[in-house]
C-alpha positions in Angstrom: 3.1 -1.7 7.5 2.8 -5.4 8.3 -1.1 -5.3 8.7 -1.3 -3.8 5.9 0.8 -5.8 3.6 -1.6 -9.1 5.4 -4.5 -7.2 3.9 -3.5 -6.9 0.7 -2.6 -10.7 0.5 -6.3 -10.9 1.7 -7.0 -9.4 -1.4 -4.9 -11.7 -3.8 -2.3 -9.4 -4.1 1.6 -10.1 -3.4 2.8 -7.9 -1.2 5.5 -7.3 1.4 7.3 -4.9 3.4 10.9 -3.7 2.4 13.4 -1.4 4.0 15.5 0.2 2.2 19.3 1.1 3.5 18.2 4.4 5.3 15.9 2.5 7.2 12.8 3.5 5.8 9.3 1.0 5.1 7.2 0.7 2.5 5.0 -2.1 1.3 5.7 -3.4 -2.6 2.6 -4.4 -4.1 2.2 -6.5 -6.9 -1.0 -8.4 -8.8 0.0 -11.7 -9.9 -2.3 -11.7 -12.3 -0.8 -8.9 -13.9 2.8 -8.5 -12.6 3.3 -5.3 -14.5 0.3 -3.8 -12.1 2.3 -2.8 -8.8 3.3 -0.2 -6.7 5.3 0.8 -3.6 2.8 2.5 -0.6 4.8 4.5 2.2 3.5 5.6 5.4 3.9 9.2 6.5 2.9 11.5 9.1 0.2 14.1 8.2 2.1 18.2 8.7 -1.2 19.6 9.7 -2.8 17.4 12.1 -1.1 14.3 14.2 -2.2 11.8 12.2 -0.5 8.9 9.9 -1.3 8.1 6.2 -0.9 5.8 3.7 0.7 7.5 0.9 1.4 5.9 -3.1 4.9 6.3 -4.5 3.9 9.7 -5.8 3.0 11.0 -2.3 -0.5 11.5 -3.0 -2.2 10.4 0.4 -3.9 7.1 0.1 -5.9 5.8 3.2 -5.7 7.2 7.2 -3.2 4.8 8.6 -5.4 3.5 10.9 -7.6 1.5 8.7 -5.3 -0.6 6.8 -8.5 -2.7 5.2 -9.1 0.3 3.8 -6.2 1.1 2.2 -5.8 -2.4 0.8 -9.3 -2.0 -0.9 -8.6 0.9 -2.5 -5.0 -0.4 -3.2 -6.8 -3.6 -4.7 -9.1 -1.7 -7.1 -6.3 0.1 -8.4 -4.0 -2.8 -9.3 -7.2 -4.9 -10.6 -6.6 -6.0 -13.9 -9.1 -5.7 -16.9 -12.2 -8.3 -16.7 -11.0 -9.1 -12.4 
């Protein structure tokens, strides 16, 4: 969760990871340029196969959790703002 929240500083977002009182992760994502533009991206294990994904606060699998500068892109052109 930490390289992912460094990547999407990279991008110019604000980001960081939080735990919440049960002990789980997830990164909050914020743009700056438009603060009302965020979201919260977990990380979960996929049931069918043994690997790890990115998920957005819906659930809805992101980005393999092994290519964080992956997620962070597609995180970034989601939270762009109009005209970025």
């Amino acid at each position: 969760m930490e390289r992912l929240a460094a990547e999407l500083c990279s991008h110019g977002l604000l980001a960081r990871v939080v735990r919440t009182q049960s002990g789980r992760l997830f990164v909050r994502v914020i743009n700056p340029a438009a603060t009302s533009l965020s979201e919260n991206v977990t990380c979960r294990p996929n049931a069918d196969v043994p690997d790890w994904w990115y998920c957005w606060s819906w659930g809805e699998r992101l980005h393999t959790a092994d290519d964080p500068a992956g997620a962070a892109t597609k995180v970034a052109r989601v939270l762009a703002a109009v005209g970025e």
